[in-house]
C-alpha positions as semicolon CSV with decimal commas, in nm:
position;residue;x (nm);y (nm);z (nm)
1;X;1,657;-0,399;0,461
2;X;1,500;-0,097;0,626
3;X;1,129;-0,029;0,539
4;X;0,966;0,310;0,634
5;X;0,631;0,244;0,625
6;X;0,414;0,582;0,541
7;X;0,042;0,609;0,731
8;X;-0,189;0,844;0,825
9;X;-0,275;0,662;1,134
10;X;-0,004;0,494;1,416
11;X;-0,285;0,313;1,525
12;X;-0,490;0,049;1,401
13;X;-0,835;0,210;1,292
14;X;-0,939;0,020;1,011
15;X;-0,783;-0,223;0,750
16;X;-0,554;0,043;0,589
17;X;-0,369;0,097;0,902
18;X;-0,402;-0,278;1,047
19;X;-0,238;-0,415;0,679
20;X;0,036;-0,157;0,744
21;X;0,112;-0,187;1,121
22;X;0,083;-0,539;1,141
23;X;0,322;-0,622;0,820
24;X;0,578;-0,387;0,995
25;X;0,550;-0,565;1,292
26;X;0,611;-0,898;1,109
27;X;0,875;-0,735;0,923
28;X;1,084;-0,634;1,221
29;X;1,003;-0,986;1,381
30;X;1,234;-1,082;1,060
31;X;1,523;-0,891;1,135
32;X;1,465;-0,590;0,905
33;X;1,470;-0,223;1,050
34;X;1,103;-0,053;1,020
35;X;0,999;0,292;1,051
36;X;0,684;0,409;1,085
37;X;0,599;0,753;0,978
38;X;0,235;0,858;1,058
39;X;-0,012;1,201;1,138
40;X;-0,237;1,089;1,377
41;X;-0,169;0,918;1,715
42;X;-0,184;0,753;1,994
43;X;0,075;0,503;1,815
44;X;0,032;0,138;1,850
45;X;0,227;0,039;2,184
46;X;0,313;-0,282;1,979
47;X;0,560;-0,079;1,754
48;X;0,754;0,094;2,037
49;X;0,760;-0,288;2,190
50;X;0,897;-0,478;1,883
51;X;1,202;-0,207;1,812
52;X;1,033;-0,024;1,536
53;X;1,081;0,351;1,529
54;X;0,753;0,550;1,496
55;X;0,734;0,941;1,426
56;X;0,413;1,086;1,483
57;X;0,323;1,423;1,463
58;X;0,050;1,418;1,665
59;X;-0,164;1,572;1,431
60;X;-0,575;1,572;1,418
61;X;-0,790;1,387;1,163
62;X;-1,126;1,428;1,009
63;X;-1,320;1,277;1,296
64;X;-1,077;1,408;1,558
65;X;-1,082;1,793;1,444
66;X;-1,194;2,070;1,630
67;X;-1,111;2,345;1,367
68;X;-1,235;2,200;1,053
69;X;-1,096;2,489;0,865
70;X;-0,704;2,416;1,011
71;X;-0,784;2,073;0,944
72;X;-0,889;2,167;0,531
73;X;-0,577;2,358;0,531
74;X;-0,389;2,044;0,623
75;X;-0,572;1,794;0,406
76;X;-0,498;2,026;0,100
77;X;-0,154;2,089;0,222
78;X;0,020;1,969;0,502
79;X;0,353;2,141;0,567
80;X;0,484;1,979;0,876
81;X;0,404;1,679;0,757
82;X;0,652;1,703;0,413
83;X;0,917;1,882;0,619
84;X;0,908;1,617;0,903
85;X;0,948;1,345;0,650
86;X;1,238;1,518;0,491
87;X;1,421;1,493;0,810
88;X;1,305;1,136;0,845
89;X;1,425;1,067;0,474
90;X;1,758;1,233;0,490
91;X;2,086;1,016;0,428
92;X;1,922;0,698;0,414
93;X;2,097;0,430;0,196
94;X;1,897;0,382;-0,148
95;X;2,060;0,087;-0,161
96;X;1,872;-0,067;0,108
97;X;1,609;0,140;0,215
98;X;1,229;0,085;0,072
99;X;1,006;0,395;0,105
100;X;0,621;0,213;0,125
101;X;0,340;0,449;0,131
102;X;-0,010;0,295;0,269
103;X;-0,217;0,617;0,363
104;X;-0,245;0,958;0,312
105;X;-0,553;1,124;0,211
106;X;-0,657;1,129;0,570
107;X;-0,415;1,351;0,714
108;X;-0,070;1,325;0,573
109;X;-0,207;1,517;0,201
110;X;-0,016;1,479;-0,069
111;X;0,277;1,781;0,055
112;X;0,430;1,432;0,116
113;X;0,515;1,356;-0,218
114;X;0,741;1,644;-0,284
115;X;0,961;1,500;0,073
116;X;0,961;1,123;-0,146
117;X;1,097;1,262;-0,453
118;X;1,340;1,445;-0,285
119;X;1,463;1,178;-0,124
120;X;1,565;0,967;-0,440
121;X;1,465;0,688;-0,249
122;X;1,322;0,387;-0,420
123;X;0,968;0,369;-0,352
124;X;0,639;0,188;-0,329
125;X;0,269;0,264;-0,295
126;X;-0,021;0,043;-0,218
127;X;-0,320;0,086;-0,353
128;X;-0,631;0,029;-0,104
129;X;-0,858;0,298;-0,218
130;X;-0,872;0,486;-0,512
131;X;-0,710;0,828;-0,363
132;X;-0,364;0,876;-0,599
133;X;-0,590;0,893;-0,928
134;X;-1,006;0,972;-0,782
135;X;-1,058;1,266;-0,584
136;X;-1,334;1,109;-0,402
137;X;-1,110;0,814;-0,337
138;X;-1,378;0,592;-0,503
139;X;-1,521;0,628;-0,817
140;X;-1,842;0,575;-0,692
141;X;-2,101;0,885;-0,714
142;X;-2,268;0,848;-0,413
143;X;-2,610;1,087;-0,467
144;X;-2,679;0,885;-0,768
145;X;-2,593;0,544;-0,584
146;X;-2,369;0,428;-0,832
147;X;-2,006;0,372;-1,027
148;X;-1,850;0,645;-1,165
149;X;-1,695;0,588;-1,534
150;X;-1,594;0,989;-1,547
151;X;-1,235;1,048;-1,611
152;X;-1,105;1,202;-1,280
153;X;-1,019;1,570;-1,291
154;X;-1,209;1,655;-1,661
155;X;-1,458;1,914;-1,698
156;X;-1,764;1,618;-1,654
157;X;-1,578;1,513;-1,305
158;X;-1,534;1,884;-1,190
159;X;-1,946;1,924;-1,218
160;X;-2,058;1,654;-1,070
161;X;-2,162;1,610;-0,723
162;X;-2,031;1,266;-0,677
163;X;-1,961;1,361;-0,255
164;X;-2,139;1,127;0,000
165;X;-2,211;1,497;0,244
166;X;-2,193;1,788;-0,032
167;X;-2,077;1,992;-0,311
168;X;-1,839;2,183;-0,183
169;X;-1,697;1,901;-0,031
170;X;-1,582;1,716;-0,340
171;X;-1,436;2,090;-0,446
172;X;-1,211;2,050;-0,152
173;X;-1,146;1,748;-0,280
174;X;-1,114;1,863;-0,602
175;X;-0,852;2,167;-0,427
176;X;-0,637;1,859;-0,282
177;X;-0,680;1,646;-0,601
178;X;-0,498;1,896;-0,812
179;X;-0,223;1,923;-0,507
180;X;-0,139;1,565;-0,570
181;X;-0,142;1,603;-0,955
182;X;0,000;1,933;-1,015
183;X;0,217;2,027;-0,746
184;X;0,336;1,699;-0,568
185;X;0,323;1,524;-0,920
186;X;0,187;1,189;-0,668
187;X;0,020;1,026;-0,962
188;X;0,356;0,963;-1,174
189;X;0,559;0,906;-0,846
190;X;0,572;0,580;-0,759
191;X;0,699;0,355;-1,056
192;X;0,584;0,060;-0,825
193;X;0,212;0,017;-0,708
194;X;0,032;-0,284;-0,508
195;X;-0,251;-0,378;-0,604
196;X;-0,527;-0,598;-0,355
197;X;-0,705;-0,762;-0,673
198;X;-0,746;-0,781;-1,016
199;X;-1,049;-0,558;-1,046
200;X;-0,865;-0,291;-0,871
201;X;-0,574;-0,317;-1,152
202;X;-0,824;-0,332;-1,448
203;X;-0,986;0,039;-1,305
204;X;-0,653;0,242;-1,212
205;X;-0,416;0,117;-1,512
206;X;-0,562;0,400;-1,752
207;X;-0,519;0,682;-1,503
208;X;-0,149;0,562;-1,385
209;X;0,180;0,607;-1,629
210;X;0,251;0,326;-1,909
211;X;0,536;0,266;-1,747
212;X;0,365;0,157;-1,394
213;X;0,466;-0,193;-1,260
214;X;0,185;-0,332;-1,065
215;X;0,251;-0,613;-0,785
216;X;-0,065;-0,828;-0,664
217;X;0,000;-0,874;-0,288
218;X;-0,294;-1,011;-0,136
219;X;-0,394;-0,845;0,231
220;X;-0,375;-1,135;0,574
221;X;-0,662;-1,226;0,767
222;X;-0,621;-1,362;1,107
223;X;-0,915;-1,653;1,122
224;X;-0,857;-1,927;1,373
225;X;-0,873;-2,284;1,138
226;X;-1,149;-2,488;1,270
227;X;-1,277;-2,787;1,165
228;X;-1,575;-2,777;0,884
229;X;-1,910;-2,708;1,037
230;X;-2,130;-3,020;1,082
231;X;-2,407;-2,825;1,214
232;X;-2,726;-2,718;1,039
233;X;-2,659;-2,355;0,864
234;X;-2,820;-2,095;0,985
235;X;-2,893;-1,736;0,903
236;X;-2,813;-1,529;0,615
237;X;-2,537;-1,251;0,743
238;X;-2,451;-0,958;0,657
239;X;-2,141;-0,794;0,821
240;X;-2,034;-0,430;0,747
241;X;-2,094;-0,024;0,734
242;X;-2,510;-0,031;0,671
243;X;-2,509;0,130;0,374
244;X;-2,695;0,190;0,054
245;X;-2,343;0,145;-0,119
246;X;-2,240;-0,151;0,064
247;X;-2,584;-0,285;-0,059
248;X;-2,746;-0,377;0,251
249;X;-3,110;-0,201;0,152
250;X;-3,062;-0,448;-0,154
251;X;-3,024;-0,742;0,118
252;X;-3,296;-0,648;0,308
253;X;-3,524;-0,631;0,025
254;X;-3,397;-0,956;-0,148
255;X;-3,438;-1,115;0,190
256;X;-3,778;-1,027;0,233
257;X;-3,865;-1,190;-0,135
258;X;-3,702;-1,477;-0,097
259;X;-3,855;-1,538;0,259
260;X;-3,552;-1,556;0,453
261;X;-3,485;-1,316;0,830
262;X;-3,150;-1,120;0,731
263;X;-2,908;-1,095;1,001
264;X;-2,693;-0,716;0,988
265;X;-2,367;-0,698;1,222
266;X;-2,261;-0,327;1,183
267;X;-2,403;-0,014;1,197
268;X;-2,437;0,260;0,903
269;X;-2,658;0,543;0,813
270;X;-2,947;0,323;0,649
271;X;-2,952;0,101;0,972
272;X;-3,262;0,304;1,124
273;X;-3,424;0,306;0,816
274;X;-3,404;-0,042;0,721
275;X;-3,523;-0,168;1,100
276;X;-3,853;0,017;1,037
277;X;-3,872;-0,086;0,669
278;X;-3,807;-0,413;0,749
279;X;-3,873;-0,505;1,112
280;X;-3,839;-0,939;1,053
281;X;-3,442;-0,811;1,018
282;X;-3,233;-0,906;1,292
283;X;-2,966;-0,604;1,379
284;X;-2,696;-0,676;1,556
285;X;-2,479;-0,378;1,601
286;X;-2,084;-0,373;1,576
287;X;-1,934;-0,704;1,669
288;X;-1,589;-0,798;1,791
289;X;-1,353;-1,036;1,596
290;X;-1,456;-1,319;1,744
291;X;-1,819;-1,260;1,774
292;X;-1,825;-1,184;1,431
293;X;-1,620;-1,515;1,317
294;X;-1,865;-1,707;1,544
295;X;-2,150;-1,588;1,380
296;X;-2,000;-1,665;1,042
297;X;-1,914;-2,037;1,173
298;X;-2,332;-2,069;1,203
299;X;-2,453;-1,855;0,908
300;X;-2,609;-2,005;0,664
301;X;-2,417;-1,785;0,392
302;X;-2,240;-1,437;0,420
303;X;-2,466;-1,216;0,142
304;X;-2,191;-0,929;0,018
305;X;-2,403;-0,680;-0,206
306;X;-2,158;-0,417;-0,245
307;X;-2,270;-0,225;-0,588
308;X;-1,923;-0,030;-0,597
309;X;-1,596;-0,166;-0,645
310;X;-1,434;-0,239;-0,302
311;X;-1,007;-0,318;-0,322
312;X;-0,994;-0,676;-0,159
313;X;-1,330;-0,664;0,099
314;X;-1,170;-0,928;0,359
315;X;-1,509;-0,986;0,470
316;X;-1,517;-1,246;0,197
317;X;-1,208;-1,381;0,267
318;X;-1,329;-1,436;0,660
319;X;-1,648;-1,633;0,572
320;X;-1,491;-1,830;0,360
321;X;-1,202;-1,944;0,580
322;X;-1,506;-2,013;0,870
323;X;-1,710;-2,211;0,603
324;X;-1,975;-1,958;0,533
325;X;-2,069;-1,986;0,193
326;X;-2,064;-1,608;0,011
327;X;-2,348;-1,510;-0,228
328;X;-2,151;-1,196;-0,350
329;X;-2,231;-0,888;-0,609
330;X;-2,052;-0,914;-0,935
331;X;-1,923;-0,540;-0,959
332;X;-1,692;-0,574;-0,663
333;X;-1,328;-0,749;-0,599
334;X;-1,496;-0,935;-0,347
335;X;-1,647;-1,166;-0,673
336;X;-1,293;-1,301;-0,725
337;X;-1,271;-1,516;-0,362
338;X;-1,609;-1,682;-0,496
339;X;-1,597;-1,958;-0,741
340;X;-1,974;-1,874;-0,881
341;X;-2,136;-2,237;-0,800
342;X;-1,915;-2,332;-0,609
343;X;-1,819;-2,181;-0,287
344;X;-2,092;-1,917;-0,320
345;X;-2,294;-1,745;-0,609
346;X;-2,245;-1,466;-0,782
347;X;-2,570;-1,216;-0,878
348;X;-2,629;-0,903;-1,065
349;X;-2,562;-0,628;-0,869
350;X;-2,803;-0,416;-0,720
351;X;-3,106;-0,694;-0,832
352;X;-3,285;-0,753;-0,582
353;X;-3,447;-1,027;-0,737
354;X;-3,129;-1,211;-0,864
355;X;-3,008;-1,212;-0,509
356;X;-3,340;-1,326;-0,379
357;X;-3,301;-1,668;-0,612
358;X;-2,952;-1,718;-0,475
359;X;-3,137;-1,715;-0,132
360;X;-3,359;-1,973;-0,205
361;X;-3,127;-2,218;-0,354
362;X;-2,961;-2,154;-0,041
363;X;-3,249;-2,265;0,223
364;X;-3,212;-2,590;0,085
365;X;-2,944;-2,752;0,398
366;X;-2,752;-2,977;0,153
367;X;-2,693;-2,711;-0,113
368;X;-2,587;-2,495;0,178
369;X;-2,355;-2,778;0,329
370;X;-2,174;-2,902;-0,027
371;X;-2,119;-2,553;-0,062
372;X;-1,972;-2,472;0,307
373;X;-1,761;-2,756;0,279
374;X;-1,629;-2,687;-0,047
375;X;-1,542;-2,254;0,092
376;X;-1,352;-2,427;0,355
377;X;-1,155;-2,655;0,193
378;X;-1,039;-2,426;-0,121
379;X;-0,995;-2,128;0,149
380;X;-0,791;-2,360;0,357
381;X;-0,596;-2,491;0,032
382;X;-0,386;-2,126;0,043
383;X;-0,500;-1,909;0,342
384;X;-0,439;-1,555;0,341
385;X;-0,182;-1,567;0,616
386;X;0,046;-1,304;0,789
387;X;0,328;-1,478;0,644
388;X;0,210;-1,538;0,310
389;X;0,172;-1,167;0,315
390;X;0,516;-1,107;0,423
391;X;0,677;-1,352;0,196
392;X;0,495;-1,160;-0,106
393;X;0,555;-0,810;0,013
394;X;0,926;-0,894;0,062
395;X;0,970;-1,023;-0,289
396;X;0,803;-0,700;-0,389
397;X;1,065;-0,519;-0,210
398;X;1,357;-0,704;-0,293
399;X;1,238;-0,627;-0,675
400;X;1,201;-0,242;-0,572
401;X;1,603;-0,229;-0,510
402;X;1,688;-0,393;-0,804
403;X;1,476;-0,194;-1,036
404;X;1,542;0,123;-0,836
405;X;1,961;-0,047;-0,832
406;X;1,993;-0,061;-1,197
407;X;1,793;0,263;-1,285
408;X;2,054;0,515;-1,052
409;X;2,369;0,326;-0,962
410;X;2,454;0,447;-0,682
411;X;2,817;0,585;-0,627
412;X;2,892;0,516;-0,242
413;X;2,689;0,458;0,087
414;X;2,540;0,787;0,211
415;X;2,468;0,868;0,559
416;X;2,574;0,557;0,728
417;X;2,627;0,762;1,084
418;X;2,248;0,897;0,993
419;X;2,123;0,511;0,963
420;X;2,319;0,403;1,244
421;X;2,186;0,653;1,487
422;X;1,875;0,576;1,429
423;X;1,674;0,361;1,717
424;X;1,761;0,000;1,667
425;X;1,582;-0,241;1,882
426;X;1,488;0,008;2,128
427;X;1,185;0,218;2,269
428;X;1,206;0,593;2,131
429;X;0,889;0,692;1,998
430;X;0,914;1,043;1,779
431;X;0,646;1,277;1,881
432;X;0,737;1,554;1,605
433;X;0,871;1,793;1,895
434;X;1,250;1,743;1,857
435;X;1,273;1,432;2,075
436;X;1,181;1,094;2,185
437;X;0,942;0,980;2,438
């Protein structure tokens, strides 16, 4: 099988990119060929290392932009990026070839979708935002602080201000929105989409095609196994972006009624503001892996009081797998890791006070102990590992070339000198410039 895996980033810079790069690396560890096809670089030396051809057109991001109005040209529309993906594309074998698109409302744009139809290439998209059918990628209004139940695109989505900076912001949005829909027809492109958990399903079904086939594939965590904590809890933690949308003022305050010293690893724009607010917080700042699973080992219980929807926050999955019981809102995906009672509690989200009685039952150390032993064991029972992942993806694909198989018969191989010349094995790494490095 050959899998060209479509990113905005060759590098890991969050869990988009690490869910990508790190499932083509296990891929390729499995015998199959692997492209990666990305916008922004440096590109992860791991690739180049493991035999997996990466083209990257060196191209700037968001936060990497000098020329912010080059760089709103590109996000509407980026032309090298569709014509370089052509060339990728060309005379690859439907027959065995998978087309898997990750990312690409940070820098790719959605010009990429008229190089994938093109192609007649069977293809795949996974869904870990809300970009192919929400302009703002979330459907979450972020001036009012709250979900957005708007149809995307109508008259009552095209007036509000639902932009976490500004107004003309989400028109941009709006500019590249109607790109994707219009012009690259994105939306009705892929007749395969992943989905990282049910709630995510349940929100994009009514803006995709009947005819969409959705496939749950569950992202991998890397967590060490450790035995269960026999320690005495300790704090509650919160790990994350600070944010009023990630719910940490909601923490804070809940914290503060229930008597309890929150813990926040992360940083965020309501960090300042919440130290002075509430100066018995402990803050923490960014944390490494490790740190940050060490911490969880000792808390008392992870609080997660997201009040918009999330895709699979593996935050949840992390605490759980280090015995942290999760006290978690019920309006985000992270809800379904938590068996309410169980391995954690669920509250009302945004209610202060409803998370604030979750944090008293929760002082009590045997509650807090049944309840760590019983996230580690049903965590443990069917981890979220690398190679569940891969097993799952692969069946995905392997269903992707059958479907794609029986819709277009194809009549002979095409472009088997094209395939063959590509890198096998070796260490080219495609700049965009006409030749390896």
């Amino acid at each position: 099988m050959h899998v060209v895996l479509v990113v905005d980033h060759a590098f890991i810079n969050g869990g988009q990119a690490k869910v990508a790069l790190d499932a083509g690396l296990g891929l390729r560890a499995r015998g199959h060929e692997v492209t990666v096809f990305a916008a922004v670089g440096p590109a992860d030396p791991r690739l180049e290392a493991a035999g997996i051809r990466v083209v990257c057109l060196g191209q700037d991001d968001i936060a990497s932009t000098r020329n912010k109005l080059a760089f709103a040209v590109q996000a509407i529309w980026n032309a090298k990026a569709a014509q370089r993906l052509s060339e990728v594309l060309a005379g690859l074998d439907p027959r065995e070839t998978v087309v898997h698109v990750h990312a690409f409302a940070k820098a790719l744009s959605p010009s990429i979708g008229v190089s994938l139809r093109a192609s007649g290439l069977p293809l795949l998209y996974t869904m870990h935002e809300f970009f192919l059918v929400c302009p703002n990628g979330g459907f979450y209004e972020y001036p009012a602080q709250s979900i957005c139940h708007r149809t995307p695109m109508s008259r009552d989505c095209l007036t509000t201000n639902c932009d976490a900076r500004s107004y003309p912001r989400k028109l941009l949005r709006v500019v590249r929105h109607a790109a994707l829909d219009h012009v690259a027809g994105m939306r009705r492109l892929f007749p395969h989409i992943v989905t990282i958990s049910a709630l995510q399903e349940a929100v994009i079904r009514p803006h995709l095609p009947a005819t969409t086939l959705f496939h749950r594939v569950d992202n991998p965590i890397a967590v060490a196994k450790a035995a269960p904590r026999s320690e005495p809890p300790g704090d509650f933690l919160f790990v994350g972006r600070i944010s009023t949308e990630k719910g940490a003022p909601v923490f804070a305050e809940a914290a503060r009624r229930a008597g309890v010293r929150p813990v926040f690893v992360g940083d965020g724009p309501a960090a300042a503001d919440l130290a002075a607010r509430y100066p018995e917080a402990r803050m923490l700042g960014w944390k490494d892996e490790a740190a940050v699973h060490a911490l969880m080992r000792e808390a008392r219980a992870l609080v997660f009081p997201s009040v918009w929807y999330e895709g699979q926050p593996l935050t949840v999955y992390e605490a759980l797998a280090c015995g942290a019981p999760v006290i978690v809102s019920d309006a985000c995906a992270g809800r379904e890791a938590v068996e309410d009672g169980e391995t954690g509690f669920w509250f009302r989200s945004g209610d202060a006070e409803a998370l604030a009685a979750h944090l008293v039952r929760l002082k009590d150390d045997a509650c807090a102990a049944r309840i760590s032993r019983a996230a580690h064991g049903r965590y443990w029972a069917a981890p979220l590992t690398l190679d569940a992942h891969l097993d799952r993806v692969s069946e995905v694909y392997e269903t992707v070339l059958r479907e794609a198989a029986s819709r277009a018969p194809v009549p002979g191989r095409r472009g088997s000198a094209a395939v063959a010349a590509l890198p096998r094995r070796g260490s080219a790494v495609d700049t965009g410039a006409g030749h390896p490095r």
